[in-house]
LUMFIGU-721203 format. One record per residue: residue number from 1; x, y, z of N, C-alpha, C in turn. Coordinates in steps of 0.2 Angstrom, whole numbers, plus 5000, padded with zeros to 4 digits. Example, Ala and Ser with C-alpha at 12.3 -4.5 7.8 and 13.67 -1.06 7.14 Angstrom:
! LUMFIGU-721203
 num  n.x  n.y  n.z ca.x ca.y ca.z  c.x  c.y  c.z
   1 5066 4972 5039 5062 4978 5039 5066 4984 5039
   2 5064 4989 5035 5068 4995 5036 5064 5000 5039
END
This chain:
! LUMFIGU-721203
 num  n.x  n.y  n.z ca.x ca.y ca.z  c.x  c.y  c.z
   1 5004 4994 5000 5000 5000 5000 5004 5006 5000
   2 5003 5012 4998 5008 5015 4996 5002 5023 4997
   3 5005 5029 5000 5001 5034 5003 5004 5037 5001
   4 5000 5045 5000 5004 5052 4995 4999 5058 5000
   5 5003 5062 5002 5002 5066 5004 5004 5071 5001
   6 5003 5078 5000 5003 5083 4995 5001 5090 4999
   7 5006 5096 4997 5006 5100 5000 5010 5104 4995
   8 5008 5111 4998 5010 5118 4993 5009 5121 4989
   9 5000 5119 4989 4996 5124 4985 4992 5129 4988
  10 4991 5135 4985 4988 5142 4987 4984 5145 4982
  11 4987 5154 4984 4983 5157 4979 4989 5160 4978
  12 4987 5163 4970 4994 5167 4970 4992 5171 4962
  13 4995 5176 4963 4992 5182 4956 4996 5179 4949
  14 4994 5181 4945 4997 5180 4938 5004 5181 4935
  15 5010 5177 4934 5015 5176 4933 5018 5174 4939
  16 5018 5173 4946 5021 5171 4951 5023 5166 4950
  17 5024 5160 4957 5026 5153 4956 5023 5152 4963
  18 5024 5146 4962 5021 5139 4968 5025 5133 4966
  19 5027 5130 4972 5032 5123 4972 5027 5117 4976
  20 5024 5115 4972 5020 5109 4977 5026 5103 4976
  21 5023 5099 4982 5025 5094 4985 5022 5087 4985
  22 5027 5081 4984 5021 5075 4987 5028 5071 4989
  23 5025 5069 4996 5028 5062 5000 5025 5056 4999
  24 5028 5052 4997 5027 5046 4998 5027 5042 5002
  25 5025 5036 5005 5025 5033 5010 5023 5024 5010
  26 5028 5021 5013 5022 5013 5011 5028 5010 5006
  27 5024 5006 5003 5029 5001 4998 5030 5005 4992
  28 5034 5008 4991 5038 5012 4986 5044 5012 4983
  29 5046 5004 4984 5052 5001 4980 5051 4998 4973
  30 5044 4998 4969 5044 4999 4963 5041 5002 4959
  31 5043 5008 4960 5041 5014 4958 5042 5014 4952
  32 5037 5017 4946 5039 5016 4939 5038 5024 4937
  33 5035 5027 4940 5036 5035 4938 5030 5037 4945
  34 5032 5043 4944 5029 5051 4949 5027 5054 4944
  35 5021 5059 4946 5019 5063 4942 5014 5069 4945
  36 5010 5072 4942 5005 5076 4944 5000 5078 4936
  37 4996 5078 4939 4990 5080 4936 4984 5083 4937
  38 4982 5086 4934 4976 5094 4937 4970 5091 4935
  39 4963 5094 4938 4957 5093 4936 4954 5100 4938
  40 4953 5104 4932 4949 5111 4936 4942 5108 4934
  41 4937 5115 4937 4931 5114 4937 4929 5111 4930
  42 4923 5106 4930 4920 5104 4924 4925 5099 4919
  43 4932 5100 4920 4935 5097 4915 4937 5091 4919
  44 4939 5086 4917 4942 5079 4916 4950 5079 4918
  45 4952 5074 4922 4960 5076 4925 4963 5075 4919
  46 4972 5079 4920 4973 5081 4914 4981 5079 4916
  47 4987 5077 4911 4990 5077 4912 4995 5082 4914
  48 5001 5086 4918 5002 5089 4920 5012 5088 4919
  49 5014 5083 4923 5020 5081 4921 5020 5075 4924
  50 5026 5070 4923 5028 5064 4924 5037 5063 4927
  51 5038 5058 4928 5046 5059 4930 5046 5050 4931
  52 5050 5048 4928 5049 5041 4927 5058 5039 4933
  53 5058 5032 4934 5062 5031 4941 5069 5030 4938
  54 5070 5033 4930 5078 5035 4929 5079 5041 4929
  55 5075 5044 4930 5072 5053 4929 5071 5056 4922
  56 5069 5052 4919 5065 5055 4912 5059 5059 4915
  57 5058 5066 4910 5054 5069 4912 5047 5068 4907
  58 5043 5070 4906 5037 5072 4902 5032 5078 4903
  59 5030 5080 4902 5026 5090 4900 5019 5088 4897
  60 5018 5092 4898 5009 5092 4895 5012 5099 4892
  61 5010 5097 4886 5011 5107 4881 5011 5113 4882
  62 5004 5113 4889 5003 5120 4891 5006 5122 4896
  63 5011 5118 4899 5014 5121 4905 5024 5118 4904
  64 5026 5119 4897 5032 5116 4895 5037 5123 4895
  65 5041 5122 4898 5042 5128 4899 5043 5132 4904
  66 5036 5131 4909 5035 5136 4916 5035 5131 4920
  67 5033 5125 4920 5036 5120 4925 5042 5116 4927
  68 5043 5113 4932 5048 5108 4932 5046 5103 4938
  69 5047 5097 4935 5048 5092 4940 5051 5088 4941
  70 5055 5087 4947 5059 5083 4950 5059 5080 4954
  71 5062 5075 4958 5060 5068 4964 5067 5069 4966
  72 5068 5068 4973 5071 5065 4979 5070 5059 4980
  73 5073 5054 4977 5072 5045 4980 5074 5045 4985
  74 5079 5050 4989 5082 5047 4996 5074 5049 5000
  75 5072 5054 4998 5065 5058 5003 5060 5054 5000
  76 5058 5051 4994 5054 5047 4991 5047 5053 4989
  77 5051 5058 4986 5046 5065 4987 5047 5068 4980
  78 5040 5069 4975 5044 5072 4968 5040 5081 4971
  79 5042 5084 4965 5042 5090 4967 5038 5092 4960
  80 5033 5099 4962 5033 5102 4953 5032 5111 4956
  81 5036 5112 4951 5041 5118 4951 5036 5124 4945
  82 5032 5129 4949 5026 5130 4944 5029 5138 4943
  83 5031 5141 4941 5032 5147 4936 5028 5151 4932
  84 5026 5158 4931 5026 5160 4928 5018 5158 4926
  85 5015 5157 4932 5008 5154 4931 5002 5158 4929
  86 4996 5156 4926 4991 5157 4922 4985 5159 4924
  87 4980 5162 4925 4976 5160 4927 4970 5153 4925
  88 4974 5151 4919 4970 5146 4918 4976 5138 4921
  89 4980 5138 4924 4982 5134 4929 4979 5133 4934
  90 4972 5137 4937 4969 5135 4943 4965 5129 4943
  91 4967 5124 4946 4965 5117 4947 4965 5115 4953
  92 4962 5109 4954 4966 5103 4960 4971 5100 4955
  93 4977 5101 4959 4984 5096 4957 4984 5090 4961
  94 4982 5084 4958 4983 5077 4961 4990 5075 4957
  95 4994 5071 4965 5001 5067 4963 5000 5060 4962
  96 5003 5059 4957 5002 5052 4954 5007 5048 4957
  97 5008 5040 4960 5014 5036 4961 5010 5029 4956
  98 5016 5027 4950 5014 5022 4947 5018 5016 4949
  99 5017 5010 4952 5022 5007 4953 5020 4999 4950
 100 5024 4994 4950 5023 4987 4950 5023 4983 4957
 101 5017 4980 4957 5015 4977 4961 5010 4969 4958
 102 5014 4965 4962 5015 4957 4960 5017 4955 4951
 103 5012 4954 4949 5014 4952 4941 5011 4960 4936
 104 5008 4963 4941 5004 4969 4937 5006 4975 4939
 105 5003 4979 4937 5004 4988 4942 4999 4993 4944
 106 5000 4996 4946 4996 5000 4951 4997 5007 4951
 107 4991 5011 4950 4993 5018 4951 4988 5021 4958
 108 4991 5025 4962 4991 5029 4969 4987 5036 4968
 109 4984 5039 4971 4982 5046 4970 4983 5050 4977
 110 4984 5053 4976 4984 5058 4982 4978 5064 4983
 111 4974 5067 4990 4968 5070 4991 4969 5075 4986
 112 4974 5078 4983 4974 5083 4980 4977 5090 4983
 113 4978 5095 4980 4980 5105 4981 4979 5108 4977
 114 4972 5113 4981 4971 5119 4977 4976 5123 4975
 115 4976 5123 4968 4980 5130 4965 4976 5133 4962
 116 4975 5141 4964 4972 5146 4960 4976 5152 4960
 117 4975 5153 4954 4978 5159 4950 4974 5165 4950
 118 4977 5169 4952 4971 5176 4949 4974 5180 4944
 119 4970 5184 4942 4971 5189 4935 4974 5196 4939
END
């Protein structure tokens, strides 16, 4: 079982930044990638970035550029590094942990963080 806690979302005006966070916790030795992904109002969650467990990264196109994300294996903790933000960033940011588990695998969610942008 494998637990994600998530912290570092707020409010914040247009072009700032915000640095959310996710801890892991629990069986997290086969980790296949970290990630995060948004759901704002009415829309459908949405990919946001990725970070696979040799540290490849992956972007969703609208935030390529003003993001970054990275992990701490020894903290077991990825990070997204949000820039230069929009007000159409404002979302619930859920962190993803994908791992393998017995002959199959398994993805993790975390409760989520509000980010809101204002104009």
């Amino acid at each position: 079982q494998v637990q994600l806690v998530e912290s570092g979302g707020g409010l914040v005006q247009a072009g700032g930044s915000l640095r959310l966070s996710c801890a892991a916790s629990g069986s997290t030795f086969s980790v296949i990638s970290m990630g995060w992904y948004r759901q704002a109002p009415g829309k459908q969650r949405e990919l946001v970035a990725t970070i696979g467990s040799g540290g490849s990264t992956n972007y969703a196109v609208p935030v390529k550029g003003r993001f970054t994300i990275s992990r701490d294996n020894a903290k077991n903790t990825v990070y997204l590094q949000m820039n230069s933000l929009k007000p159409e960033d404002t979302a619930v940011y859920y962190c993803n942990l994908y791992c393998l588990v017995g002959l199959g695998s398994q993805s993790y969610w975390g409760q989520g963080t509000q980010v809101t942008v204002s104009s």
